[in-house]
PQR file of N, CA, C, O and H, with PARSE charges and radii, in Angstrom:
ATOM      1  N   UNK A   1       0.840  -1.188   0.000 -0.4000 1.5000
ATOM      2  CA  UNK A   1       0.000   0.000   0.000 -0.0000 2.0000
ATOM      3  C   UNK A   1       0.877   1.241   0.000  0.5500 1.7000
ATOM      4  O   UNK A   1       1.764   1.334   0.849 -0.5500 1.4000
ATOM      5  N   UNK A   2       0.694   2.159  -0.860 -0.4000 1.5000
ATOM      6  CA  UNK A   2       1.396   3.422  -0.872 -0.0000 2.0000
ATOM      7  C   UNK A   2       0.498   4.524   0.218  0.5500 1.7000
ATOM      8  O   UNK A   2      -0.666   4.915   0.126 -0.5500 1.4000
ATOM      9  H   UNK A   2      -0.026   2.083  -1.549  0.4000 1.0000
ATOM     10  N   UNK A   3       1.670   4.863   1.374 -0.4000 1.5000
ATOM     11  CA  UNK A   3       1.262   5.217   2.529 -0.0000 2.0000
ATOM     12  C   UNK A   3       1.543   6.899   2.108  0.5500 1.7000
ATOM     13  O   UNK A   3       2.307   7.170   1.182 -0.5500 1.4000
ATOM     14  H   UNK A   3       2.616   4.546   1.449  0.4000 1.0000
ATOM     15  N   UNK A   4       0.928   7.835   2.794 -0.4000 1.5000
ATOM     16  CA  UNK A   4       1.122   9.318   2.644 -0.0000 2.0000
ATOM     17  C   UNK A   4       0.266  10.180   3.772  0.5500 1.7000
ATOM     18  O   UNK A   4      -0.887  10.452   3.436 -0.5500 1.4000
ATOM     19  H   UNK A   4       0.307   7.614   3.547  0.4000 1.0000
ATOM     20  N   UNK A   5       0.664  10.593   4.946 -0.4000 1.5000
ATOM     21  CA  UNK A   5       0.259  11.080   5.808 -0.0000 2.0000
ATOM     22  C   UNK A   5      -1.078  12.117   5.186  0.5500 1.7000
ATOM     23  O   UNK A   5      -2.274  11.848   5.295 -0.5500 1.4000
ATOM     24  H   UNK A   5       1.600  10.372   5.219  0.4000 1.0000
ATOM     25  N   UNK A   6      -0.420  13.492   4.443 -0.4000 1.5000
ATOM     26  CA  UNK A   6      -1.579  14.335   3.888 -0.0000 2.0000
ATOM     27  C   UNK A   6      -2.518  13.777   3.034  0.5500 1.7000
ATOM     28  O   UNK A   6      -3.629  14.291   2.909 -0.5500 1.4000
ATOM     29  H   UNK A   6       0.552  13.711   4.354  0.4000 1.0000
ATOM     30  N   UNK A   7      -2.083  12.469   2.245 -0.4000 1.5000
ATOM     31  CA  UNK A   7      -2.926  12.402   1.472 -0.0000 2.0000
ATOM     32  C   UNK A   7      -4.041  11.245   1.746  0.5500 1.7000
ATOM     33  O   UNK A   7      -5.039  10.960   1.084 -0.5500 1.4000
ATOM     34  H   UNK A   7      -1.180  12.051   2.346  0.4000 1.0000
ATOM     35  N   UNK A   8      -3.420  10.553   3.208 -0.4000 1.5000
ATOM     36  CA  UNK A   8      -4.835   9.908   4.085 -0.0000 2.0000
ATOM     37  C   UNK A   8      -5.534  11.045   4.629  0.5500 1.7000
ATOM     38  O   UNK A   8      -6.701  10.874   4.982 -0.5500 1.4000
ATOM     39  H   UNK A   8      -2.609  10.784   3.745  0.4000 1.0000
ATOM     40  N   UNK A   9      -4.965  12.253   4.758 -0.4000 1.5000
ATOM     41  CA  UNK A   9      -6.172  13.300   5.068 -0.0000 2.0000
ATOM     42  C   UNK A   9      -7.047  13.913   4.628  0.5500 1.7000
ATOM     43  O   UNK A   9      -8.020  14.474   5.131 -0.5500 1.4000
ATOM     44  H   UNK A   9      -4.018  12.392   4.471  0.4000 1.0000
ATOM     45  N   UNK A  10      -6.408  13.712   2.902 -0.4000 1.5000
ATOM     46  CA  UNK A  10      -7.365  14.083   1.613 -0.0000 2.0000
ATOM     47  C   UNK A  10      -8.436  13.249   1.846  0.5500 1.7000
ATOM     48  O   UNK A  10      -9.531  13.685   2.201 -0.5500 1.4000
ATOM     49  H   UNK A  10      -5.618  13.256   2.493  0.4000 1.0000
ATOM     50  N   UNK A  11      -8.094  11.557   1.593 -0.4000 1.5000
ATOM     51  CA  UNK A  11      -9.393  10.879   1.678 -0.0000 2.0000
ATOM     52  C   UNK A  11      -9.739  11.128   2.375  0.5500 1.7000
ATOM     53  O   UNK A  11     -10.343  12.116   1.957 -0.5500 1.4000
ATOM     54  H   UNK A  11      -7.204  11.203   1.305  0.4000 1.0000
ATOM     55  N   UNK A  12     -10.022  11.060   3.754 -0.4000 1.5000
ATOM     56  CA  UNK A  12     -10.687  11.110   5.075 -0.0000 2.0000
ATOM     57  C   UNK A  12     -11.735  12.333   5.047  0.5500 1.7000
ATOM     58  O   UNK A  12     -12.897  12.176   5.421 -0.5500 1.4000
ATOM     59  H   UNK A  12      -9.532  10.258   4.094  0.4000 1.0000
ATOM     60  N   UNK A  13     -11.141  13.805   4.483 -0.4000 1.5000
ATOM     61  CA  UNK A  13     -12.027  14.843   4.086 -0.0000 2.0000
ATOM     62  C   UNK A  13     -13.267  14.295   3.010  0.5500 1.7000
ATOM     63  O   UNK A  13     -14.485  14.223   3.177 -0.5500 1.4000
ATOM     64  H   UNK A  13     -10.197  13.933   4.179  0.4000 1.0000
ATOM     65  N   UNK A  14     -12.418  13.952   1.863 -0.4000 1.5000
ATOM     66  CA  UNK A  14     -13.619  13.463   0.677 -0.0000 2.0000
ATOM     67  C   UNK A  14     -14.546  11.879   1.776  0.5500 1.7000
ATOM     68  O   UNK A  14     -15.769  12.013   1.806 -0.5500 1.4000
ATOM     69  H   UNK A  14     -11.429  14.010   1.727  0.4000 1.0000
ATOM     70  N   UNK A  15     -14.171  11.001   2.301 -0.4000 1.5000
ATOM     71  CA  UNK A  15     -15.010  10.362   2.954 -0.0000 2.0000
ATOM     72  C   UNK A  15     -16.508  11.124   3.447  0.5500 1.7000
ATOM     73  O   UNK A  15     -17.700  10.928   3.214 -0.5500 1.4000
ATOM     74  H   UNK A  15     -13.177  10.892   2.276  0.4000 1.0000
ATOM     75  N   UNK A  16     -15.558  12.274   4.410 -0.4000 1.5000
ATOM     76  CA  UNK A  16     -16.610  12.647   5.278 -0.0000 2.0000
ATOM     77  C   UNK A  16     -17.553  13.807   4.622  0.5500 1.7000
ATOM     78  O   UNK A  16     -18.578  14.200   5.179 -0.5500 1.4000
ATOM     79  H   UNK A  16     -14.589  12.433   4.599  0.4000 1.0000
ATOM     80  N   UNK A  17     -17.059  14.332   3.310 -0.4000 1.5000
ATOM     81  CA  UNK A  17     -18.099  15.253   2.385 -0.0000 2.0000
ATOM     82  C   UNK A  17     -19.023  14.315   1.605  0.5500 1.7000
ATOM     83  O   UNK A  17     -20.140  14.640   1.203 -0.5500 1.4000
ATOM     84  H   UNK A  17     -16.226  14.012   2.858  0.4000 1.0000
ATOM     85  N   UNK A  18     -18.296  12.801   1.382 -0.4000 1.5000
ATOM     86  CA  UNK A  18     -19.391  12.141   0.731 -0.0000 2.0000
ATOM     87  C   UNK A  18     -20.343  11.598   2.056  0.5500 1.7000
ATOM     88  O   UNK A  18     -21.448  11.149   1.752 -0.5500 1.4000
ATOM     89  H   UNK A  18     -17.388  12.537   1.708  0.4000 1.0000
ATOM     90  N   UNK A  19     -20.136  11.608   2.862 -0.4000 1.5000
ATOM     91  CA  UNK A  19     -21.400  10.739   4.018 -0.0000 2.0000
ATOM     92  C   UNK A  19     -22.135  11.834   4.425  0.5500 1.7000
ATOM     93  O   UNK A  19     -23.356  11.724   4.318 -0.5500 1.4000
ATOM     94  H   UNK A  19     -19.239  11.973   3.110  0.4000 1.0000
ATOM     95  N   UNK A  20     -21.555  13.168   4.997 -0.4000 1.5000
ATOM     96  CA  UNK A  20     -22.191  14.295   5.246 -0.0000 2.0000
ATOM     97  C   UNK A  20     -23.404  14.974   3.715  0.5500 1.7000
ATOM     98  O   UNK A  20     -24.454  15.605   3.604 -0.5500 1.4000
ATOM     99  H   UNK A  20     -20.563  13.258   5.084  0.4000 1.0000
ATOM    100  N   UNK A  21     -22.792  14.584   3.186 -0.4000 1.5000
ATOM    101  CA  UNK A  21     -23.984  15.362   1.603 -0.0000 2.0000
ATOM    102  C   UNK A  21     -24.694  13.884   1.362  0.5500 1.7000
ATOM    103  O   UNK A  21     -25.607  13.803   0.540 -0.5500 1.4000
ATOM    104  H   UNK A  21     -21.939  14.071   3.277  0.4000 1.0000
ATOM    105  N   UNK A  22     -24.293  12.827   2.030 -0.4000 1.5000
ATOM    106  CA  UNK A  22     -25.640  11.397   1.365 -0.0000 2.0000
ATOM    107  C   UNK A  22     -25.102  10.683  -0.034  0.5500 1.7000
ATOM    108  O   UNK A  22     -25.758   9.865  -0.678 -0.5500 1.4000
ATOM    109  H   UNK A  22     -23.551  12.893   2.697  0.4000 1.0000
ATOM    110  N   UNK A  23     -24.076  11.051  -0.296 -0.4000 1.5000
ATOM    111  CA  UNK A  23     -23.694  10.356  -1.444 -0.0000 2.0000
ATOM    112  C   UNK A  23     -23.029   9.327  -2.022  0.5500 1.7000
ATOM    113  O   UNK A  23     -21.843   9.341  -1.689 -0.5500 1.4000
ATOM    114  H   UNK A  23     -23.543  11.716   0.227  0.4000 1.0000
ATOM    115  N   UNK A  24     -23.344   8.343  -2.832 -0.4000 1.5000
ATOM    116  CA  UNK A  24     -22.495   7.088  -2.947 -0.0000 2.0000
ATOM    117  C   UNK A  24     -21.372   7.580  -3.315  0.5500 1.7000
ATOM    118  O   UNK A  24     -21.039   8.744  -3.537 -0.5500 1.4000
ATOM    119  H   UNK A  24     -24.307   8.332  -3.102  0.4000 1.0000
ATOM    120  N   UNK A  25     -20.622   6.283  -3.384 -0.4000 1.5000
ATOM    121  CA  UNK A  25     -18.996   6.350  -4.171 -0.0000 2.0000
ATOM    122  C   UNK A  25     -19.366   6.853  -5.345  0.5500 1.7000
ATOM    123  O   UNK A  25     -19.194   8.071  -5.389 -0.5500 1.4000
ATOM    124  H   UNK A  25     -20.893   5.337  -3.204  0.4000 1.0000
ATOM    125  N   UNK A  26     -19.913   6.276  -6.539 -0.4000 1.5000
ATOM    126  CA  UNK A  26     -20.813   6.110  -7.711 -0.0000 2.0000
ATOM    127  C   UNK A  26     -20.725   8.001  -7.717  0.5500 1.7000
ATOM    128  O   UNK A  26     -19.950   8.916  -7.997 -0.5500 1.4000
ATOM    129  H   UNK A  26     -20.053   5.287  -6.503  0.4000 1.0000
ATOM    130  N   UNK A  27     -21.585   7.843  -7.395 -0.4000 1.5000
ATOM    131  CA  UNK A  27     -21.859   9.839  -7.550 -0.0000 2.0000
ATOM    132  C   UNK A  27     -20.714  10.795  -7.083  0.5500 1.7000
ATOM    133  O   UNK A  27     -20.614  11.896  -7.625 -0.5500 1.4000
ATOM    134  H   UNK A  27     -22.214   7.099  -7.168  0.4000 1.0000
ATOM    135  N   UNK A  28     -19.772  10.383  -6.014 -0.4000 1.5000
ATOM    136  CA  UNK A  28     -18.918  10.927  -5.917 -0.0000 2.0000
ATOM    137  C   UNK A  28     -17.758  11.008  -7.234  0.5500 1.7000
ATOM    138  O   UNK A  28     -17.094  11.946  -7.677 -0.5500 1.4000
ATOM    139  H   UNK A  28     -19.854   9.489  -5.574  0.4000 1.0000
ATOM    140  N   UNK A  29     -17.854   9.709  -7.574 -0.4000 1.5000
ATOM    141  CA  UNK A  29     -16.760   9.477  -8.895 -0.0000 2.0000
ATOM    142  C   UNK A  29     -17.433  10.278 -10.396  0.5500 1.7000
ATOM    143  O   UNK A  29     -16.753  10.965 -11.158 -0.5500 1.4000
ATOM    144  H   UNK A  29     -18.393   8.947  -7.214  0.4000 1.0000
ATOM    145  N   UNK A  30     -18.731  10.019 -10.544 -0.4000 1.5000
ATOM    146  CA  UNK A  30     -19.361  11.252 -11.599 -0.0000 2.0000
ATOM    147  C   UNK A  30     -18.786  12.669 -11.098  0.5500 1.7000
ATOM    148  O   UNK A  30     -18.053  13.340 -11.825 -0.5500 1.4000
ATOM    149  H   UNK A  30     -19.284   9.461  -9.925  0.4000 1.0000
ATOM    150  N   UNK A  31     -19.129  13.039  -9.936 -0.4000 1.5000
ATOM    151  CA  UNK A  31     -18.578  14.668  -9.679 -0.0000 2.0000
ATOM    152  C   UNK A  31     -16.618  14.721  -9.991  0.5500 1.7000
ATOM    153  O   UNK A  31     -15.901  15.577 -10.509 -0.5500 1.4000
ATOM    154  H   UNK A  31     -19.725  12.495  -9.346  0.4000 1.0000
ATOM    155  N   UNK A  32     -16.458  13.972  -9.654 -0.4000 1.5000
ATOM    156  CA  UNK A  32     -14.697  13.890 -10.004 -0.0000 2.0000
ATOM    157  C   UNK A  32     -14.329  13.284 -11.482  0.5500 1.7000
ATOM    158  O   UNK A  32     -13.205  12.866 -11.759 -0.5500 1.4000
ATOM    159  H   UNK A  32     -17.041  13.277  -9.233  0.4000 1.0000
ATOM    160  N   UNK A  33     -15.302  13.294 -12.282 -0.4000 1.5000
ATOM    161  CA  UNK A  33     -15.351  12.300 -13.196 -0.0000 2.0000
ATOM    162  C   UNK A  33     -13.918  11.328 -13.267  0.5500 1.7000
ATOM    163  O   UNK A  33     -12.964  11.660 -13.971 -0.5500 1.4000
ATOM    164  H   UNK A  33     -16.216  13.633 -12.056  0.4000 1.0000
ATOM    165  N   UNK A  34     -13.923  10.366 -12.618 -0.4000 1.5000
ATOM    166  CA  UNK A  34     -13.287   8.851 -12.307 -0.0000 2.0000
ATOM    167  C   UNK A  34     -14.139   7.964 -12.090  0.5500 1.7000
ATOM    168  O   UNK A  34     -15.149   8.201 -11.427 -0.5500 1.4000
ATOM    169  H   UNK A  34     -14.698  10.096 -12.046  0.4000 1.0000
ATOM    170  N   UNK A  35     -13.826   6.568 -12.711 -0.4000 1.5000
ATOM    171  CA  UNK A  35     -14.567   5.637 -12.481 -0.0000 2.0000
ATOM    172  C   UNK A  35     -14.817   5.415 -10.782  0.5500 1.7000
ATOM    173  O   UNK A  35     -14.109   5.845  -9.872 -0.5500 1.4000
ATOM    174  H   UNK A  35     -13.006   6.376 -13.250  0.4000 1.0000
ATOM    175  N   UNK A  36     -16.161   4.534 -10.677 -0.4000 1.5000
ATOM    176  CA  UNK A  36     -16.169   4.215  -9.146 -0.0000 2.0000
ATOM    177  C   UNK A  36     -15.112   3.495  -8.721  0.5500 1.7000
ATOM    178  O   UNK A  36     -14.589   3.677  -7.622 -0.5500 1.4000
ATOM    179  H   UNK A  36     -16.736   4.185 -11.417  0.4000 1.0000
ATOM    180  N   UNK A  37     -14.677   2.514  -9.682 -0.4000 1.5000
ATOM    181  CA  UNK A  37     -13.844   1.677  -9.028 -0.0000 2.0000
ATOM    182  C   UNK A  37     -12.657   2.535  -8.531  0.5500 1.7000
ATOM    183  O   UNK A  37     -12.174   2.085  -7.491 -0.5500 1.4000
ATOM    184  H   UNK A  37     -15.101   2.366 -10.576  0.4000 1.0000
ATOM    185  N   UNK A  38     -12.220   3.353  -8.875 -0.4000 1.5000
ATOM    186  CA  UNK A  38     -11.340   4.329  -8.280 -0.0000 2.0000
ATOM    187  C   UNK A  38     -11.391   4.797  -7.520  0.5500 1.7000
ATOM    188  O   UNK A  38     -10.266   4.802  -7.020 -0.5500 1.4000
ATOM    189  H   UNK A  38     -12.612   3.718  -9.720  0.4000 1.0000
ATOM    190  N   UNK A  39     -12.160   5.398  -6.853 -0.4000 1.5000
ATOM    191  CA  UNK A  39     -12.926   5.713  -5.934 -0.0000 2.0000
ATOM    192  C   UNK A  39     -13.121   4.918  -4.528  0.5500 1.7000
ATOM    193  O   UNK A  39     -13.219   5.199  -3.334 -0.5500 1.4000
ATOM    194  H   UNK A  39     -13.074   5.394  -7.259  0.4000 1.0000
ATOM    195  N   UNK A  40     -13.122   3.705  -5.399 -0.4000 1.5000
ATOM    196  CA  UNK A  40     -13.125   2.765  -4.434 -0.0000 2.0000
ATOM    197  C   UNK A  40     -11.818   2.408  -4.062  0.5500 1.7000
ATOM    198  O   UNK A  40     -11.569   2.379  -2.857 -0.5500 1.4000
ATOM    199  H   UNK A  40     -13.042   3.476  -6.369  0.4000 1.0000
ATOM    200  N   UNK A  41     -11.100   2.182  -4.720 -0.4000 1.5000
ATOM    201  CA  UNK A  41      -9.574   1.540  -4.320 -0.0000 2.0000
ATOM    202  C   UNK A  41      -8.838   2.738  -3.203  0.5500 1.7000
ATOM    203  O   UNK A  41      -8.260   2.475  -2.148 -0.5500 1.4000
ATOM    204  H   UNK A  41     -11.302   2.205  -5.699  0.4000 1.0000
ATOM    205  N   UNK A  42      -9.113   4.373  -3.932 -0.4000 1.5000
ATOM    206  CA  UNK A  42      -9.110   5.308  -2.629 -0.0000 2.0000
ATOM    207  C   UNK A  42      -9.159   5.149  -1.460  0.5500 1.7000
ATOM    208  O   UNK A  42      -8.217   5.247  -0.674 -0.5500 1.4000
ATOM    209  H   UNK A  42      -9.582   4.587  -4.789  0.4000 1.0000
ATOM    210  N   UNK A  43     -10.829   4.754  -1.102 -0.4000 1.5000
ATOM    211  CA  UNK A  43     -11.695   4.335   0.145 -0.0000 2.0000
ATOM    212  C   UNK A  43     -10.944   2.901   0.776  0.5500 1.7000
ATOM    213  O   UNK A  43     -11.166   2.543   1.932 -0.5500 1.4000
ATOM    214  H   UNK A  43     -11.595   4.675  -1.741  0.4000 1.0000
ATOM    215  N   UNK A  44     -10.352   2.408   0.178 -0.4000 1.5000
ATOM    216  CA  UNK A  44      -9.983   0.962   0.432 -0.0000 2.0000
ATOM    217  C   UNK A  44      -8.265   1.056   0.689  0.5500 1.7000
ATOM    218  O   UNK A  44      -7.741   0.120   1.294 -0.5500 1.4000
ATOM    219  H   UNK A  44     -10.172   2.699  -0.762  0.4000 1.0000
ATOM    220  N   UNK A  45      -7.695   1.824   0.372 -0.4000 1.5000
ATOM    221  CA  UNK A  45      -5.883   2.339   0.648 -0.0000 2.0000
ATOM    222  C   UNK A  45      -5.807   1.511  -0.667  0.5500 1.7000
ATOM    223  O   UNK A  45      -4.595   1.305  -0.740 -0.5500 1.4000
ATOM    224  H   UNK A  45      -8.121   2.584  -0.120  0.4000 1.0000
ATOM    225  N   UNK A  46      -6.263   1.027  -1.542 -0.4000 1.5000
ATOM    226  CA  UNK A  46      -5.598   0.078  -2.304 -0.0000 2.0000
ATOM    227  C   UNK A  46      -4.667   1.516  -3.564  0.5500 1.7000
ATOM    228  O   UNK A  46      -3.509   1.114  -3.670 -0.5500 1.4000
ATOM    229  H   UNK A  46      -7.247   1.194  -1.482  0.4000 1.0000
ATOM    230  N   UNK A  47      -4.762   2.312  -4.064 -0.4000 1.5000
ATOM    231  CA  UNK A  47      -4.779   3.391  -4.671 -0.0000 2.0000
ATOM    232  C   UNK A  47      -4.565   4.771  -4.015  0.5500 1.7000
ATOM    233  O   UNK A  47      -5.147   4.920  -2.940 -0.5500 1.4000
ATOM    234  H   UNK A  47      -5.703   2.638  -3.979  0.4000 1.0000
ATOM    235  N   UNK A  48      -3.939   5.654  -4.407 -0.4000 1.5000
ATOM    236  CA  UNK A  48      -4.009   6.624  -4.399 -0.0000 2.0000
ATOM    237  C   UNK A  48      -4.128   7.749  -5.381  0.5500 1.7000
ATOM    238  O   UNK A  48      -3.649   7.627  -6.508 -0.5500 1.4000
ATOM    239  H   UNK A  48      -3.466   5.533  -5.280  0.4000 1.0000
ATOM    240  N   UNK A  49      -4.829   8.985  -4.953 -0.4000 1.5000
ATOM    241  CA  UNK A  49      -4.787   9.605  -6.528 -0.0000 2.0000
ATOM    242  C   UNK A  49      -4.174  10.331  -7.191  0.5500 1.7000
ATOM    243  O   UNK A  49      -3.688  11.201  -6.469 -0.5500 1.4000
ATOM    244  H   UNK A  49      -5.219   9.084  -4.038  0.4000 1.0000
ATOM    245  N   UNK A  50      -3.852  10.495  -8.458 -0.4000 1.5000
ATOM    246  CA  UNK A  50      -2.548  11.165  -8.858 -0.0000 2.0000
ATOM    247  C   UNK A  50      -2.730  11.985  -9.004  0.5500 1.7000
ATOM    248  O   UNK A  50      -3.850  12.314  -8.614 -0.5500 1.4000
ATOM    249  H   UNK A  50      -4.247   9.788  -9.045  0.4000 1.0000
ATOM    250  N   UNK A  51      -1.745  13.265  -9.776 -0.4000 1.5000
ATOM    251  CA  UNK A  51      -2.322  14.639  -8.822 -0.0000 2.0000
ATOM    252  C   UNK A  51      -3.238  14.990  -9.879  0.5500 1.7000
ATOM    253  O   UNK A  51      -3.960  15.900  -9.471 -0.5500 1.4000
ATOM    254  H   UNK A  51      -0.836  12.998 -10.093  0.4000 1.0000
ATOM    255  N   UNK A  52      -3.483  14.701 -10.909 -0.4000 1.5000
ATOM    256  CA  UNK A  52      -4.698  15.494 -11.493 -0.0000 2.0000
ATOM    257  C   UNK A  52      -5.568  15.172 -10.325  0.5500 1.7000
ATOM    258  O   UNK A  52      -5.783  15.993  -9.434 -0.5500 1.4000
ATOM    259  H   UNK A  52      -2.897  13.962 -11.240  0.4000 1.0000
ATOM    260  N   UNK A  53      -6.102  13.875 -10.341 -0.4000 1.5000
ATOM    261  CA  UNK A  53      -7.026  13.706  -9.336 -0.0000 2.0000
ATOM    262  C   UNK A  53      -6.897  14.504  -7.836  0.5500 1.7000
ATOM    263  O   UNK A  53      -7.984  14.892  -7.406 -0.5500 1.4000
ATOM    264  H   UNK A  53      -5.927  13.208 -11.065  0.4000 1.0000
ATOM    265  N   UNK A  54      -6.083  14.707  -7.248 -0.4000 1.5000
ATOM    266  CA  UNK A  54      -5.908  14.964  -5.942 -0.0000 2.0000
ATOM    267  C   UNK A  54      -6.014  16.690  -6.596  0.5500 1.7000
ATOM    268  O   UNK A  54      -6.570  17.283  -5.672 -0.5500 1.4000
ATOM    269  H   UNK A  54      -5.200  14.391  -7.597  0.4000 1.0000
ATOM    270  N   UNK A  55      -5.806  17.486  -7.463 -0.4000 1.5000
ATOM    271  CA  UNK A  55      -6.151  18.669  -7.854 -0.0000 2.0000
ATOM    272  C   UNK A  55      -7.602  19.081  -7.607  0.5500 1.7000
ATOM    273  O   UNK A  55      -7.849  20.128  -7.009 -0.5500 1.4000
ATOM    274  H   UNK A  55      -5.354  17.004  -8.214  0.4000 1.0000
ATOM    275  N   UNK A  56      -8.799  18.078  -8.168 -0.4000 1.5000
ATOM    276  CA  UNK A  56     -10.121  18.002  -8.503 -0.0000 2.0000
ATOM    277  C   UNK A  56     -10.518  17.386  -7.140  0.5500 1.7000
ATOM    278  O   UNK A  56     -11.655  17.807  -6.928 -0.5500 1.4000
ATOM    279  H   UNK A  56      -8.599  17.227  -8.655  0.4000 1.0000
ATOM    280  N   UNK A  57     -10.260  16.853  -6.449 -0.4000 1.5000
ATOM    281  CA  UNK A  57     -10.834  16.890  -5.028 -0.0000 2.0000
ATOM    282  C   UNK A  57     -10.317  17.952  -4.057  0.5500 1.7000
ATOM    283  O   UNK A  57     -10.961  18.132  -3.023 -0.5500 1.4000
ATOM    284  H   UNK A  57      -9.336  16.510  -6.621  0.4000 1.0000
ATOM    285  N   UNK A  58      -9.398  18.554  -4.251 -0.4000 1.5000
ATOM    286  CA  UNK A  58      -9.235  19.719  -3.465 -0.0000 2.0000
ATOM    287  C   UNK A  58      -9.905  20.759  -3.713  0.5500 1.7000
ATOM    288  O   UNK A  58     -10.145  21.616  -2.862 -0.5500 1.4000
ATOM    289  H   UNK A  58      -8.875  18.409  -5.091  0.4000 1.0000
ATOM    290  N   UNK A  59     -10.360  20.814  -5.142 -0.4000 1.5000
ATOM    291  CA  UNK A  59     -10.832  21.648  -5.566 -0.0000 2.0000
ATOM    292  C   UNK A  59     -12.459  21.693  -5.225  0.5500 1.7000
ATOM    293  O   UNK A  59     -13.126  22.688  -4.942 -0.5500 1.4000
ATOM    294  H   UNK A  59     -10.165  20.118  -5.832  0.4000 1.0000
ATOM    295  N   UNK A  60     -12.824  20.524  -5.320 -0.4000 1.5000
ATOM    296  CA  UNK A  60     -13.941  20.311  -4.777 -0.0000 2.0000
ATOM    297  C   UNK A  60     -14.376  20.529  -3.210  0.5500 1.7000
ATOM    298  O   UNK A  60     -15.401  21.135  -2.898 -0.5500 1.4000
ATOM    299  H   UNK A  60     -12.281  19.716  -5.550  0.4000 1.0000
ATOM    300  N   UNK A  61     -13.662  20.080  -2.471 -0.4000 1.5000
ATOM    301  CA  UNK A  61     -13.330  20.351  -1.050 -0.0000 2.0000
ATOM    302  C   UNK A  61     -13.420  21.861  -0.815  0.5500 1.7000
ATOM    303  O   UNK A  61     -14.506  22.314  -0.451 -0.5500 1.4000
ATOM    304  H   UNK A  61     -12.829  19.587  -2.724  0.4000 1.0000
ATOM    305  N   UNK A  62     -12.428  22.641  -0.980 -0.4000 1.5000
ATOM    306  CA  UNK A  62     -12.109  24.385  -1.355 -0.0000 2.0000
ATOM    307  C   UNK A  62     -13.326  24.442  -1.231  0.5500 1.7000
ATOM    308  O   UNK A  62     -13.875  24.435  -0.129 -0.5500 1.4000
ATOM    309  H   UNK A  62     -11.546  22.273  -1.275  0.4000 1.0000
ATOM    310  N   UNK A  63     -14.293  24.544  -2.967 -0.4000 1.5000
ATOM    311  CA  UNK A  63     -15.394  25.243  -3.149 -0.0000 2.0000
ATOM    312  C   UNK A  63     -16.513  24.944  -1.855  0.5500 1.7000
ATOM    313  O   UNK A  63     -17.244  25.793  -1.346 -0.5500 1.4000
ATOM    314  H   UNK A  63     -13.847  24.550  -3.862  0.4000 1.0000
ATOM    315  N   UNK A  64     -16.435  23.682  -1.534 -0.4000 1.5000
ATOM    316  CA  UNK A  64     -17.505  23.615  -0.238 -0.0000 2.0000
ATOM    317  C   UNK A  64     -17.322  24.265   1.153  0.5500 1.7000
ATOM    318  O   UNK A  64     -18.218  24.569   1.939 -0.5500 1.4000
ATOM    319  H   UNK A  64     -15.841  22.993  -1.948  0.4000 1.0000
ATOM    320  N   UNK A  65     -15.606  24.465   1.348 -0.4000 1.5000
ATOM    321  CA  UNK A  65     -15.146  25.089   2.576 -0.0000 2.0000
ATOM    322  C   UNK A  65     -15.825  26.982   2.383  0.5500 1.7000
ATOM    323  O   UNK A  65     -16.127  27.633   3.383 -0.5500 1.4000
ATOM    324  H   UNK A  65     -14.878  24.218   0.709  0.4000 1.0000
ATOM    325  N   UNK A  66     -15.953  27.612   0.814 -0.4000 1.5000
ATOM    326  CA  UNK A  66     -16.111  28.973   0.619 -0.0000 2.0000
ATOM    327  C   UNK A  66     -17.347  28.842   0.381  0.5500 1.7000
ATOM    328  O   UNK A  66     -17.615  29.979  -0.008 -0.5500 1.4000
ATOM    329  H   UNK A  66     -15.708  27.084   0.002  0.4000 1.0000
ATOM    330  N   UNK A  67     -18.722  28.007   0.315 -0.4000 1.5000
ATOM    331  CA  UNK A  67     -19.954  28.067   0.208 -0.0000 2.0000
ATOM    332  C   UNK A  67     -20.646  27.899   1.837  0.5500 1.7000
ATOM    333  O   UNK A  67     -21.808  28.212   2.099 -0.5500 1.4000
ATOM    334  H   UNK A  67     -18.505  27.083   0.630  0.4000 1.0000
ATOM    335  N   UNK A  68     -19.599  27.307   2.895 -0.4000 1.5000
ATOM    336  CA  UNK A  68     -19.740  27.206   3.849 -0.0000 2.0000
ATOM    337  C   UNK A  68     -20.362  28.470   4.911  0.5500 1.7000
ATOM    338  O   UNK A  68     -20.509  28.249   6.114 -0.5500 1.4000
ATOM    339  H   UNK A  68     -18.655  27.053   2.682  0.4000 1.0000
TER
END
């Protein structure tokens, strides 16, 4: 498993924006457009995301921290 202190904190944020808003993996991976299974391997340590990806969830994250 590729281990990364900040970037178990990335997931852990996107975890808790997808349970707090009600949303599957599935719908989370449409908003990031990535497959679920990606998504899943995330949720699972099997994967981590590369930085496009880790760009587009921060980014996503951000916009909810300034709508807050």
């Amino acid at each position: 498993m590729l281990y990364n202190a900040n970037m178990d904190d990335l997931i852990k944020k996107l975890e808790i924006y997808r349970l707090e808003n009600r949303i599957g993996q599935k719908q989370l991976a449409d908003k990031l457009n990535v497959h679920f299974s990606t998504v899943n391997r995330w949720f699972n340590g099997k994967t981590i995301p590369n930085k496009i990806q880790q760009y587009h969830i921060k980014k996503l994250l951000d916009t909810l921290d300034k709508t807050s």
